[in-house]
C-alpha positions in Angstrom: -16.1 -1.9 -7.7 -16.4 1.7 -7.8 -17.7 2.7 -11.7 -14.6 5.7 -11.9 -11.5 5.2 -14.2 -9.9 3.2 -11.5 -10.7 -0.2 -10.0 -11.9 1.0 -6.2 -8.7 -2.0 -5.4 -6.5 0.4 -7.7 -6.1 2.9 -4.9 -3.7 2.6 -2.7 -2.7 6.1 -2.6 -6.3 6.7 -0.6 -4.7 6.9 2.7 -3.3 9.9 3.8 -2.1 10.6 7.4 -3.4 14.0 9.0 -2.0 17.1 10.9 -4.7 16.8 12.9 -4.3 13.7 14.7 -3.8 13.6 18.2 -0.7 13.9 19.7 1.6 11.0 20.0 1.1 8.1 22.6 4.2 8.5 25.0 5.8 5.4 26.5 5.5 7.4 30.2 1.8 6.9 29.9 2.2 4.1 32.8 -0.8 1.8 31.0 1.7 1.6 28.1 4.2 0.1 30.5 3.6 -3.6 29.9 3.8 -3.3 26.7 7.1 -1.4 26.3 8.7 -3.9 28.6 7.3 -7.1 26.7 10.1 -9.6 25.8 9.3 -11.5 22.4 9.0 -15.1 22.0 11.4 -15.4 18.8 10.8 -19.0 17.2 9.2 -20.9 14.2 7.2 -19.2 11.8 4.8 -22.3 10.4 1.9 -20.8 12.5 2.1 -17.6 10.1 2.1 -19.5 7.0 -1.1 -18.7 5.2 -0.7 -20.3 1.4 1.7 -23.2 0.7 4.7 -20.8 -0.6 4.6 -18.9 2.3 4.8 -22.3 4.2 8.3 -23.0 2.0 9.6 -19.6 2.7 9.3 -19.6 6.3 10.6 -22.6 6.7 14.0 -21.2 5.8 16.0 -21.2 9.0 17.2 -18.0 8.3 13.3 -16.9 9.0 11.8 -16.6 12.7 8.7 -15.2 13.9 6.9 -13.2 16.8 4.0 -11.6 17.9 3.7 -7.7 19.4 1.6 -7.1 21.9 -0.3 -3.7 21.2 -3.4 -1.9 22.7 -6.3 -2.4 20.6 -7.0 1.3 21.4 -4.4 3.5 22.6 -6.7 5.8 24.3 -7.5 3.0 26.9 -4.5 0.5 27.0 -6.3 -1.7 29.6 -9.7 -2.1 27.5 -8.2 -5.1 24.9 -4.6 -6.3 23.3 -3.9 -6.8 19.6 -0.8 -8.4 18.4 1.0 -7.6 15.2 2.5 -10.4 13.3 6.3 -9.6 12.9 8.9 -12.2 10.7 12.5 -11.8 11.0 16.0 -12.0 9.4 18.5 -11.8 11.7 21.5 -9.6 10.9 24.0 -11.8 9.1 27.3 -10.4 10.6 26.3 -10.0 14.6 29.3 -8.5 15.1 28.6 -5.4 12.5 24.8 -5.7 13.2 23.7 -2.0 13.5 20.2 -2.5 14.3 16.8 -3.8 13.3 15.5 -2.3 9.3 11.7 -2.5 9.5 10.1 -2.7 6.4 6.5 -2.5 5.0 5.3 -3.3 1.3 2.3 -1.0 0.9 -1.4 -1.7 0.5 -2.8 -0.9 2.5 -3.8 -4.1 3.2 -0.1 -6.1 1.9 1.2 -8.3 4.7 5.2 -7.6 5.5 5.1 -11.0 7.1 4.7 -12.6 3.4 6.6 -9.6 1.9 10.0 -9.9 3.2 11.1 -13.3 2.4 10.8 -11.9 -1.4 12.5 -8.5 -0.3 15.4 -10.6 1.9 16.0 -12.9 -1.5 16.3 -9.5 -3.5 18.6 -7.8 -1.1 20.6 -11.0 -0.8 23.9 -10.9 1.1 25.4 -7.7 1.1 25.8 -4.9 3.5 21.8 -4.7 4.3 21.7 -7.8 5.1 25.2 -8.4 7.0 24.3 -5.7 9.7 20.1 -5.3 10.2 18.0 -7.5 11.5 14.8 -7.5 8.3 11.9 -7.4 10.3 8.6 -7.5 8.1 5.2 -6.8 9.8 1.8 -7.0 9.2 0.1 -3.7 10.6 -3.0 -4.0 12.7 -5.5 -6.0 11.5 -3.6 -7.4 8.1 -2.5 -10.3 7.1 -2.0 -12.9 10.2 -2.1 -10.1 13.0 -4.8 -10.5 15.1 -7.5 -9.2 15.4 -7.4 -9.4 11.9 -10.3 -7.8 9.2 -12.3 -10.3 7.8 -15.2 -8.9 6.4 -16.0 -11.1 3.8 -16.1 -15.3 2.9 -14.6 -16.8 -0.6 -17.7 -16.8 -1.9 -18.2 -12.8 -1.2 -15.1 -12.4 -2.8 -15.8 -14.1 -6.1 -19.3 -12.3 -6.2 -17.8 -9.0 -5.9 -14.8 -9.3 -8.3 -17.9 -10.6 -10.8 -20.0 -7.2 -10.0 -19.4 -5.0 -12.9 -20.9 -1.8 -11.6 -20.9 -0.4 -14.7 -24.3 1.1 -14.9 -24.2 5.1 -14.5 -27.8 5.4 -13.9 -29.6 6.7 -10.6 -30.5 2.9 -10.1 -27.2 1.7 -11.0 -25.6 4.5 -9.0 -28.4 3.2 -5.6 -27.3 -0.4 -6.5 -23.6 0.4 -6.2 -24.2 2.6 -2.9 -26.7 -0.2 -1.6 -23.7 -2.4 -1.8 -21.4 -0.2 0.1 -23.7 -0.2 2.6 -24.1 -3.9 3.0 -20.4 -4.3 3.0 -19.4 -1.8 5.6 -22.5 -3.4 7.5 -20.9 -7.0 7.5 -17.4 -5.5 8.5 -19.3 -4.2 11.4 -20.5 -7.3 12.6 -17.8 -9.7 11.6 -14.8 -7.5 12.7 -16.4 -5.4 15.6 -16.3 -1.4 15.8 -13.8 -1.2 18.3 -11.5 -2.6 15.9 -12.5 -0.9 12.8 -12.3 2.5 14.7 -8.4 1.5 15.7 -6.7 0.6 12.4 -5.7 3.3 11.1 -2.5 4.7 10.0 -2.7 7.1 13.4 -2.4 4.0 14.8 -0.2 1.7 12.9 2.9 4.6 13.4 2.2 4.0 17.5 2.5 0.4 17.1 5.8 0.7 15.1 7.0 3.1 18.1 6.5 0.2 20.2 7.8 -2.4 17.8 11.4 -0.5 17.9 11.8 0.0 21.5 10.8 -3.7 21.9 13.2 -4.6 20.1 15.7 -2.7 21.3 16.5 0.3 19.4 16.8 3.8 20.3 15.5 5.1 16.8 13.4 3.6 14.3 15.0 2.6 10.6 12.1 2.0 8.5 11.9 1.2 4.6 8.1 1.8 3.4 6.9 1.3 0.0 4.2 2.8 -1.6 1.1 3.2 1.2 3.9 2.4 3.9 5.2 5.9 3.0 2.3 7.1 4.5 3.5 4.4 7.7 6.7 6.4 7.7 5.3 10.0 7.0 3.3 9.7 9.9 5.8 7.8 12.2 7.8 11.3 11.6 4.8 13.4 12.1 4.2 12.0 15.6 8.2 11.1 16.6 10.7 13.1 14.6 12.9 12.9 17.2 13.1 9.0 17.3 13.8 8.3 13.4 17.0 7.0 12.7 16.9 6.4 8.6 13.1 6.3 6.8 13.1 5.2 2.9 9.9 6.1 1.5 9.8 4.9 -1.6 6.7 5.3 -3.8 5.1 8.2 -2.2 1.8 8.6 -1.3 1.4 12.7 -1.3 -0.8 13.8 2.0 -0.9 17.1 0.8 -3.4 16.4 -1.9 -7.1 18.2 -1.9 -10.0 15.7 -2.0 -10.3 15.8 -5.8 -6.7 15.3 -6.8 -6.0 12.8 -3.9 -8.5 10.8 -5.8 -7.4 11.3 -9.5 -3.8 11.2 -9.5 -3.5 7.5 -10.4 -5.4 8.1 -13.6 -2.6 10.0 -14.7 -0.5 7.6 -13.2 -1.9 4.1 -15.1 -2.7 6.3 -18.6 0.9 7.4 -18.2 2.1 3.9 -17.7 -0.6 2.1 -20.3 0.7 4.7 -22.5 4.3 2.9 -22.5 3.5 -0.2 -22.5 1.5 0.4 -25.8 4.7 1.7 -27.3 6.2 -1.4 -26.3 3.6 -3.6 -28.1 3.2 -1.6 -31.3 7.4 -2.3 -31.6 6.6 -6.5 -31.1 6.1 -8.7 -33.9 2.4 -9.0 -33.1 0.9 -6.4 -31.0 -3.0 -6.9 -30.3 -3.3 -2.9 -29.5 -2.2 -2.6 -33.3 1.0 -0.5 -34.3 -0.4 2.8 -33.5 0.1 3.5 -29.6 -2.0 6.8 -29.8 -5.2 4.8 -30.5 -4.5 2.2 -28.5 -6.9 3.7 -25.3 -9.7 2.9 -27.9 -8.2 -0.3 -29.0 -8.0 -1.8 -25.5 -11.7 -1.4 -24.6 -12.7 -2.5 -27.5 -10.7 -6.2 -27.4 -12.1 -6.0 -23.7 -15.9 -4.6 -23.3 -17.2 -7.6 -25.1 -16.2 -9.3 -21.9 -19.2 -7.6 -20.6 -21.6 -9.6 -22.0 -19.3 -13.0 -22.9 -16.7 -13.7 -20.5 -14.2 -16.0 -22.2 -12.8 -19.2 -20.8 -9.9 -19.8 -19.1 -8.0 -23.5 -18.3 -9.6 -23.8 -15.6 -12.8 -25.5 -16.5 -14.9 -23.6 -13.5 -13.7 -20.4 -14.2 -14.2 -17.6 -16.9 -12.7 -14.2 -17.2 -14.9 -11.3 -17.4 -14.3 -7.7 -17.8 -13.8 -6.7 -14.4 -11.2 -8.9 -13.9 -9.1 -8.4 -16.7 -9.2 -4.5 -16.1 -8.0 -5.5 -12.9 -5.3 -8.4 -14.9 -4.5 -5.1 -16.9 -3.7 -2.8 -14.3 -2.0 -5.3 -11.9 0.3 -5.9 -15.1 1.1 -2.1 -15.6 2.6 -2.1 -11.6 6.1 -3.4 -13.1 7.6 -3.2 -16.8 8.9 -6.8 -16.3 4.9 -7.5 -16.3 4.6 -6.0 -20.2 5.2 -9.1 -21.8 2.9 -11.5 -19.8 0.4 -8.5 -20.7 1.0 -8.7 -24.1 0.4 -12.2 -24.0 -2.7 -12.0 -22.0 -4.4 -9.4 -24.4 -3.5 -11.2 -27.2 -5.1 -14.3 -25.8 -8.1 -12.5 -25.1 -8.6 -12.0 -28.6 -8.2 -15.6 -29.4 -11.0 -16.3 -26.4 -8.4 -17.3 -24.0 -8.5 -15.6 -20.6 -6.1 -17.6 -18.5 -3.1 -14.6 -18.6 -5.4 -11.7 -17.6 -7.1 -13.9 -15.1 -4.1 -14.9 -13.5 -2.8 -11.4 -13.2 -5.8 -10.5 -11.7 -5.5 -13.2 -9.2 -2.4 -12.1 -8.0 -3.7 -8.6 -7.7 -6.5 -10.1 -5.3 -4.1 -12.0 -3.1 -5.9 -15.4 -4.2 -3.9 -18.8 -3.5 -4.2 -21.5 -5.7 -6.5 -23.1 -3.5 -9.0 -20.3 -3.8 -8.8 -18.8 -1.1 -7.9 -15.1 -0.2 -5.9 -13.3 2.4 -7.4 -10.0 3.7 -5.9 -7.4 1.5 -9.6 -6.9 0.3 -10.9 -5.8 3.5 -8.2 -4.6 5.1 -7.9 -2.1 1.9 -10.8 0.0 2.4 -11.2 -0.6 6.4 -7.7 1.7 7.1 -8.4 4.0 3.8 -11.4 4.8 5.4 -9.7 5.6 9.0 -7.1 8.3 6.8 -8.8 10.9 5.0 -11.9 12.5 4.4 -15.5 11.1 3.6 -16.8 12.1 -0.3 -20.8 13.5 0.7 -21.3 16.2 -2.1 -22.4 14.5 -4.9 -21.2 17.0 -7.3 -17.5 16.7 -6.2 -18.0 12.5 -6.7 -19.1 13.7 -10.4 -16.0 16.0 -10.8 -14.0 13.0 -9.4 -15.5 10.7 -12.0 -15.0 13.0 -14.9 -11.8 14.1 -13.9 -10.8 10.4 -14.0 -12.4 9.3 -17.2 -10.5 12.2 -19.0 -7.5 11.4 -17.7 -7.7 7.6 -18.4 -9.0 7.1 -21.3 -8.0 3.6 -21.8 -10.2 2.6 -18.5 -13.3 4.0 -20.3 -15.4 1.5 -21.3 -18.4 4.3 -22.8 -20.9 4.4 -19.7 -19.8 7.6 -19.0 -19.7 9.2 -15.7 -21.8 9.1 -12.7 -22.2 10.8 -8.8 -21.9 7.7 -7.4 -20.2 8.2 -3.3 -17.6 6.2 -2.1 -17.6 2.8 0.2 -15.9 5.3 3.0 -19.2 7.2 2.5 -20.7 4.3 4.7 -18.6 3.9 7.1 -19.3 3.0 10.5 -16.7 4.5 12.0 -15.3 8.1 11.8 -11.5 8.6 10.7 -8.9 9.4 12.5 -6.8 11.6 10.7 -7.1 14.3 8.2 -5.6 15.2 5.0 -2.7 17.9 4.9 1.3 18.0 4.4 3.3 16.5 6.9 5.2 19.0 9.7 7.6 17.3 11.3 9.8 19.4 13.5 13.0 18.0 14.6 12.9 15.8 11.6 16.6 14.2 10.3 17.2 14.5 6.7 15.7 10.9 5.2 15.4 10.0 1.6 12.2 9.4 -0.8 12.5 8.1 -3.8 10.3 8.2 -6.5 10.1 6.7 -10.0 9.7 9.0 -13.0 7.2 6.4 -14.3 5.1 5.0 -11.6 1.5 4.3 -12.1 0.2 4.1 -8.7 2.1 6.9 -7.0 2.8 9.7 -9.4 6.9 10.9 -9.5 5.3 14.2 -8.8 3.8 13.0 -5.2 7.3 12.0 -4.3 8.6 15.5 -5.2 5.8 16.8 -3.0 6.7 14.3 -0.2 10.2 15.2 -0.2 9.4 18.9 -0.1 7.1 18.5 3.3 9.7 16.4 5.0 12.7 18.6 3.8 14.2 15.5 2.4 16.6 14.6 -0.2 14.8 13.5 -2.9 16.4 10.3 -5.0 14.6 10.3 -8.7 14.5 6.7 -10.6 14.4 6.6 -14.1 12.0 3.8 -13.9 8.6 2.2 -15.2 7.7 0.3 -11.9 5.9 1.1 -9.2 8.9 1.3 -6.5 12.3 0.5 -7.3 15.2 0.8 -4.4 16.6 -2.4 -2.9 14.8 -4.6 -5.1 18.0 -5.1 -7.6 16.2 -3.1 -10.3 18.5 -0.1 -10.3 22.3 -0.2 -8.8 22.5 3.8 -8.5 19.5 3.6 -6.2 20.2 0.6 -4.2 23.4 2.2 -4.1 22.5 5.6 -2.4 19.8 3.6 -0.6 22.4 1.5 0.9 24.7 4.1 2.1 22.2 5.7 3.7 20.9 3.0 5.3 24.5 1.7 7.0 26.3 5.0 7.3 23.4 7.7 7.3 24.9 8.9 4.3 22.5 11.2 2.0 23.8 12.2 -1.6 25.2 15.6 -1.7 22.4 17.0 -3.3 19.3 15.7 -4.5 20.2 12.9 -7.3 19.2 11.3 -10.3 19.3 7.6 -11.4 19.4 6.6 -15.2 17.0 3.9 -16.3 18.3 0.4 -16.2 17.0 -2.2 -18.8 13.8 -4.1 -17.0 14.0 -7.7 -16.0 11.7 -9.9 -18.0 12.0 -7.3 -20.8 
């Protein structure tokens, strides 16, 4: 893991799609044909079942399943064929069914396949669900798509989440690089250039053009959360004309320079720790102690011991360490309804417990109970690397570290700060697209929302987001990262839903008041 403020995992706001991609694959290119004309074979979803819930979900008959047929590399259609996992709930009233809603959860890396079960249960039975077909997908490359990133075996995994990288020297700093290296190396070989030079956002927006005509609609109405507002920032870069409705809803800002693009989330998750510790000093028994201002210090100092003595957990074969329950920590700050089981955690920490904190950061790494691990890991930095810029001056990587340590404090465990590059640094293949706001001529008004407490993606990038796209901008009063549809907040679900079914947009850009958290 990358020795900043932030867990290298922590950074899903890495990817931004360009202005300077090229110009968007049209479906009169005649080697596109085929696959514009494919018809889908609809049916059981057990093949797509990776982890024994996903295996009870999809067996809801509600649930079917299909692959996409996309060109590996648009470029040259005829060279090889990927296909992109898609799971679908049909629209519940056919005879008020509108069209298909596509959604996306983020990452990147997070499999829609897996997601929008979950989503479906949230949004229930009302008028989402009475007139679109849900489809969830997993973008090139994720989740049960195929080809699919696999860099890395269960065992690579483990070691790698047990890597502290901690060490700020020059031979700490080569260690951590020499590691890069190695990794992008075995991605290389296991996964194959051709498809790490073709996962990228550029090319996830050409496959969801595809996905919609496919299916049969005219214009695209996509919901993206968190990284999958970059999905839908770039779908509208390179077809403005064929959006129907786009939700982006934790927004990644594309506008950001190379340094800010990589220290926004400090602000973010300090912002965010920062309430939660308000939250424990007001409980009976807060292990941060009653004074929130100190408790930066506080934190680090129940965890850096982990350093040296992991503590154990229930399960006999496993320990927690202090890589994973920084990562426990910040996968608990993602939602407010996670405070309390983080409250628990830290306090069992200092008992010499580690099962909360390790199970948080389980769930952070995608691992099932049986070990194992889905691909988020690899997919993560594979299509990061593929949308943005590669960090080579030194001296910016030290700004970018100090920057990040000042802004987080309670992710400073006292190494201080290093010039350590980047895992894209290493990359075998170039990117695709650039950084830069998103012009998108043409454009219909859509709606991003954005929560006035969100740790991963900043309130103010959704304000910037909304700005580029000329959209009306819905503000949540709101602790979690992403909020609309999800039953956490009626006024947004509200103004999400009208939009949604009647392409109705508030008046004016509007304002939800905070609703008490679940789990709170």
């Amino acid at each position: 893991m990358v020795p900043a403020a932030l867990p290298a995992a922590a950074q899903p706001a890495s990817a931004r799609p360009g202005v300077t991609a090229p110009a968007a694959v049209s479906p009169s290119v005649p080697a596109l044909n085929p696959y514009f004309e494919q018809q889908l074979a609809w049916g059981p979803c057990a093949e797509f079942a990776r982890t024994a819930t996903d295996r009870e979900a999809y067996a809801n008959p509600r649930y079917d399943c299909a692959y996409l047929d996309v060109p590996l590399d648009y470029g040259d259609p005829d060279l090889a064929t990927a296909r992109i996992a898609m799971l679908r709930q049909k629209a519940l009233d056919p005879a008020a069914r509108i069209g298909s809603l596509f959604v996306d959860p983020g990452g990147p890396g997070g499999s829609g396949v897996s997601f929008l079960p979950a989503l479906a249960g949230l949004i229930g039975d009302g008028e989402v669900a009475q007139k679109f077909d849900l489809i969830g997908f997993d973008p090139r490359g994720v989740g049960v798509s195929e080809p699919a990133i696999d860099c890395s075996t269960t065992e690579e995994v483990d070691a790698e989440r047990a890597d502290l990288d901690l060490d700020t020297s020059p031979e700490g700093v080569a260690q951590t690089e020499q590691e890069f290296q190695e990794f992008a190396d075995r991605c290389a070989e296991r996964v194959g250039i051709d498809v790490l030079a073709n996962v990228g956002t550029r090319d996830v927006a050409r496959d969801l053009h595809l996905a919609h005509e496919v299916v049969g609609d005219d214009l695209l109405t996509y919901v993206g959360y968190s990284y999958g507002t970059s999905i839908g920032a770039e779908f509208a870069r390179q077809f403005p004309e064929e959006v129907r409705a786009l939700v982006l809803d934790g927004a990644v800002d594309p506008s950001l320079g190379p340094v800010e693009s990589r220290t926004t989330q400090a602000r973010g998750f300090q912002r965010a720790f920062d309430n939660f510790a308000a939250y424990c000093a007001a409980q009976p028994e807060c292990p941060l102690g009653t004074d929130a201002a100190a408790a930066s210090a506080r934190v680090q100092e129940l965890l850096t011991p982990l350093i040296d003595a992991p503590v154990p957990t229930s399960d006999a074969t496993r320990t927690l360490g202090y890589a994973d329950a920084i990562t426990g920590l910040i996968q608990a700050l993602y939602a407010e309804s996670l405070w309390p089981p983080l409250l628990d955690g830290l306090a069992k920490v200092a008992r010499g417990d580690g099962t909360t904190l390790l199970i948080l950061a389980d769930i952070y790494y995608d691992r099932a109970p049986d070990g194992s691990y889905g691909n988020l890991l690899e997919a993560f930095p594979a299509i990061s690397c593929m949308d943005g810029d590669r960090l080579t001056d030194r001296a910016v990587a030290r700004e970018i570290n100090d920057t990040n340590l000042a802004l987080a404090p309670f992710l400073d465990a006292g190494f201080g700060s290093s010039d350590v590059l980047e895992l894209c640094s290493f990359w075998p293949v170039p990117p695709t697209s650039e950084a830069g706001p998103v012009d998108a001529p043409g454009l219909p008004t859509v709606l991003v929302a954005s929560s006035t407490g969100d740790p991963a993606t900043p309130y103010e990038d959704g304000v910037s987001l909304a700005g580029q796209l000329a959209a009306r901008l819905l503000t949540v009063e709101n602790d979690s990262h992403t909020v609309v549809l999800q039953g956490a907040n009626a006024c947004a679900d509200a103004a999400t839903t009208r939009y949604l079914v009647d392409l109705a947009l508030p008046a004016a850009d509007l304002t939800c008041a905070r609703e008490a958290a679940q789990g709170r």
